[in-house]
N, C-alpha and C positions, 0 to 999 in steps of 0.2 A: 374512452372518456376524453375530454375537455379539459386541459389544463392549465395551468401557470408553472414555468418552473422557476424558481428561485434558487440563485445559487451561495451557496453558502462557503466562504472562509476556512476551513477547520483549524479549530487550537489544541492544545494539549489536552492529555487527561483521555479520555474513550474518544473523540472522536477527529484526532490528527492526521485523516486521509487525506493527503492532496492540498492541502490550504496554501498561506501565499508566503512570501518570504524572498530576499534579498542575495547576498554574496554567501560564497560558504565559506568555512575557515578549515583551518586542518589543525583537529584533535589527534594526536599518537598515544597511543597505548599501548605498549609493548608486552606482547605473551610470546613465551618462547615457541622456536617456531617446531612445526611437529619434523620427525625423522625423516631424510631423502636427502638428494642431491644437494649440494649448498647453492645458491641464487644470491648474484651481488644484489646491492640497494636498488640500481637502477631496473630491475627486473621486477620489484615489489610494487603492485599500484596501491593506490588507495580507495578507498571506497563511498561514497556517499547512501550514506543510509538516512537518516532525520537526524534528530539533535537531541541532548541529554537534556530527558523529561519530559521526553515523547513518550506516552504508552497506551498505546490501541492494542490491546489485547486481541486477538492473539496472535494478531502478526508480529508487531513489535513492542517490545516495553523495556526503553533505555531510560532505565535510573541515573539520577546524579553520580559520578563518583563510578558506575557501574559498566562492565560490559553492556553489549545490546544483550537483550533476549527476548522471549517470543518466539516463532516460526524463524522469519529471516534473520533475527537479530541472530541467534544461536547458529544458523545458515552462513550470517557470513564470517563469525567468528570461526567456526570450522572451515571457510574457504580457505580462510588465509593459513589456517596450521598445515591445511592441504598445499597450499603453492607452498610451504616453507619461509613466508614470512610473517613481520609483525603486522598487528592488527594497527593499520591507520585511515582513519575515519575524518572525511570532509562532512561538516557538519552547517548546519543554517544559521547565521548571525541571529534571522529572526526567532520567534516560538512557533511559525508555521512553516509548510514545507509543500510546497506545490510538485506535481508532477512536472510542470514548467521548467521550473527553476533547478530541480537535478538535471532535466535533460539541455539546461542551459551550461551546466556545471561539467557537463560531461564535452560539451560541445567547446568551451574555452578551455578546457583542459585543468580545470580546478581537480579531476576525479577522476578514476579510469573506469569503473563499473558501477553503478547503480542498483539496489532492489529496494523493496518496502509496497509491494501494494502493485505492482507495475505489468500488466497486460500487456500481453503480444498484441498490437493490429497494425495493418499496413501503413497506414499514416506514420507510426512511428518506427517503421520499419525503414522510411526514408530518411531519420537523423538518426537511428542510433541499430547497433547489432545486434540480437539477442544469445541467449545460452538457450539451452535447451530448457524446456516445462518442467519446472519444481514444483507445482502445483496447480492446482483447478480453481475458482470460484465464479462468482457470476452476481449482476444486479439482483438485488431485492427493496423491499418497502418494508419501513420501520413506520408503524403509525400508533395513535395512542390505543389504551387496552381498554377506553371508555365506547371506543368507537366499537360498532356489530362485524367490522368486514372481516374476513376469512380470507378473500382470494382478490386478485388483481381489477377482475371483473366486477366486484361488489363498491371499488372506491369510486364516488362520487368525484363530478369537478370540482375541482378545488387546486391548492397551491401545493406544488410539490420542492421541496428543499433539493438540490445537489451539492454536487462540488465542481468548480469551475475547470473544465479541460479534462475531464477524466471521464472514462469509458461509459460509466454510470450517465452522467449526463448527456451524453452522445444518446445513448440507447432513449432517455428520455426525449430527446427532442424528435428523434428518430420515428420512435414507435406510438410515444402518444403525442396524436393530434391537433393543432392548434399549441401546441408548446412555444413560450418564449421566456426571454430569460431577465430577471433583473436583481445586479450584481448586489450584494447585499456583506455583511461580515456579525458572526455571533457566539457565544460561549454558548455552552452545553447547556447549562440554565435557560438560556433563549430558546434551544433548539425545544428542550423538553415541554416550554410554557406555550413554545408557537403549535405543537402539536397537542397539548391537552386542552389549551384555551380554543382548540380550533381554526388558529388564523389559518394553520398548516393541514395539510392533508395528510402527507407524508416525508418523508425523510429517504432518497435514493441513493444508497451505497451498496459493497459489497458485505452477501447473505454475513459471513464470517463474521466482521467488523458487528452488525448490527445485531446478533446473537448474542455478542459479549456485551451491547449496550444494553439490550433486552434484559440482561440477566443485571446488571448494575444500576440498571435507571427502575425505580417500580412506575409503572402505569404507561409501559410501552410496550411492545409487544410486534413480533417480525410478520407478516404475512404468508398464510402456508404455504403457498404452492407458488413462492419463489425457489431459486434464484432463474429470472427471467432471460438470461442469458448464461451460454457456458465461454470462459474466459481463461486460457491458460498463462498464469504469472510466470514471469521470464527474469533473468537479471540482464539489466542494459550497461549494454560495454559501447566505450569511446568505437566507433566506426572505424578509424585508424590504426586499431590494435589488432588484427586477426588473430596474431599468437596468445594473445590473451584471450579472445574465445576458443579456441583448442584447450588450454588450458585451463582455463574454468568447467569447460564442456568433459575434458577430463576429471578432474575434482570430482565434476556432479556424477560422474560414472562412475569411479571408485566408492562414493559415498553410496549411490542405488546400491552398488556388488555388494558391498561387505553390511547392508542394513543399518548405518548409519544415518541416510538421508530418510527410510522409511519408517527410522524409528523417529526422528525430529516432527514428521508429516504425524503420525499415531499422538503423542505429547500432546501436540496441539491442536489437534482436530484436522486436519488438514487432508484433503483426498489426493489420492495418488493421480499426475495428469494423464 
């Protein structure tokens, strides 16, 4: 098919994948740290995740006042009781939170690790490190439930929503033909009115994300026989730290051994990478 892609902003509330935003700051939280070796300060990094009030079910949902939780939010609270430190979090000035702007945050050294939504591929293999796959997901299409389509094949041309710089939209401009982009910014109320009222076709994100919209927005509905690509999520670490991927890379192996990390992936739906 023939289409438009429009890229969309994300804000809080269901649909905060990837949107735009500014400098981070640095939130501490301190949870004591779990049993092991003692690690001075200087040894602790911190982490940028989103920002309190972010919750995209079910990867993340950082309450006011609250730890993270979700998949990652809960992920990287148990990172840190695994390294033996406190839980400290760079967070976004703004209400949005672009894949950009962490990987910019990781890049001045605002941060030393990164998750929330974040895809291995080679492009970003040249600015940042990965840990090993905490999980699988892949593109899908959120379109309205007034619409007959079933499968990918059935959407007519028309204008497709993304998010700007994230794998979702690569794959759009990628695979469906004649795609172009024009930047655009909108609240979930827009998103739901541009897909019911028509202007929109669809809505490109990951399957995960748009299940838990599907299930909170009525009169949308995921397309069956996504997710169109398979994608395994990664936590990105400062490229300068190699001892901190060893160490995260361990964490995540302690967590697979003893059934802690495949019991967080069950909770939340999540498949094993």
């Amino acid at each position: 098919m023939r289409v438009a892609v429009l890229s969309l902003f994300m804000i809080p509330f269901t649909l905060g994948c990837n949107g735009g935003g500014n400098n981070a700051r640095t939130d501490r939280v301190d949870t004591p740290p779990d049993k092991g070796e003692a690690v001075t300060k200087a040894d602790c990094p911190s982490a940028y995740v989103g920002f309190p009030g972010l919750e995209v079910s079910p990867a993340l949902i950082w309450k006011e006042g609250e730890s993270p939780g979700g998949f990652e939010g809960e992920l990287t609270v148990a990172l840190f009781q695994r390294l033996n430190c406190p839980l400290k979090l760079a967070s976004s000035d703004s209400t949005v939170n672009p894949i950009e702007q962490r990987f910019a945050a990781l890049e001045r050294g605002e941060a030393d690790f990164s998750l929330y939504q974040i895809s291995i591929t080679e492009d970003r293999r040249r600015r940042v490190a990965f840990s090993s796959p905490t999980t699988i997901d892949g593109a899908a299409l959120l379109v309205s439930s007034e619409t007959p389509w079933r499968r990918l094949a059935d959407v007519p041309v028309g204008t497709l929503i993304v998010n700007p710089g994230t794998s979702g939209a690569q794959w759009a401009e990628t695979e469906l033909p004649g795609a172009w982009i024009i930047r655009d910014s909108s609240t979930v109320a827009d998103l739901w009115q541009c897909l019911s009222g028509g202007e929109c076709t669809a809505f490109v994100n990951d399957k995960t994300a748009l299940l838990s919209i599907a299930e909170q927005v009525p009169g949308l509905r995921v397309l069956e026989d996504g997710p169109y690509t398979r994608e395994e999520w990664a936590i990105a670490i400062r490229p300068d730290h190699p001892d901190l991927v060893e160490r995260i890379n361990l964490a995540l192996d302690s967590m697979e051994q003893d059934g802690s990390l495949p019991a967080l992936r069950e909770k939340w739906g999540f498949p094993s990478p």
